[in-house]
C-alpha angles and dihedrals in degrees: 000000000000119000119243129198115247084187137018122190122178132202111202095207094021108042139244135318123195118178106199132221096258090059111258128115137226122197116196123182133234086245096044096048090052093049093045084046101156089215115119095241090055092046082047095050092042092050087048092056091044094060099030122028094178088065116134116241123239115242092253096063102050106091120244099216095263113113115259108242134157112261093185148352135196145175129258111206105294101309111062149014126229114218116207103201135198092256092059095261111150111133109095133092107222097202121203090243097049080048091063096037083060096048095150082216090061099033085060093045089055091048085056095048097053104041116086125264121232120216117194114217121225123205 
């Protein structure tokens, strides 16, 4: 079953919240929706630095000083919002079910997950 929002509420200079119809919340900021961009040139970009942290930055995503904010939003269909965004991003579908995929709750309980735990030994 895919999760759909009961409430959106976006903050042109802080982010979006969506409060979901079983009741929970997710708050994402402006910063973070732009870096976790669907669009093909932001997964491209993401993959690249993975691999390679060294990778040189395209001009468009180096920030100009200007602060990052939402400019527009708008639905598609049921299923997903389109965020316009001061750097001239616009082209990625954030669907309801990669929002929920990018829940920065769950992202940082996945980093914990995978990171490796350290024991001290005693003795």
């Amino acid at each position: 079953m895919i999760a759909r929002p009961r409430h959106l509420d976006i903050k042109r200079d802080r982010g979006l919240t969506i409060e979901w119809e079983d009741g929970s919340t997710t708050f994402y900021s402006v910063t973070y929706l732009r870096k976790w961009s669907p669009s093909a040139e932001a997964r491209t970009l993401r993959e690249q630095l993975a691999s390679n942290p060294l990778t040189v930055l395209p001009a468009s995503a180096v920030s100009d000083g200007k602060p990052l904010t939402i400019v527009d939003a708008e639905f598609v269909g049921n299923y997903a919002i389109k965020i316009h965004f001061s750097d001239g991003h616009d082209t990625g579908l954030y669907s309801w079910e990669y929002l929920v995929e990018i829940d920065p709750a769950r992202q940082a309980s996945r980093k914990s997950l995978e990171s490796p735990v350290v024991r001290e030994r005693h003795g």
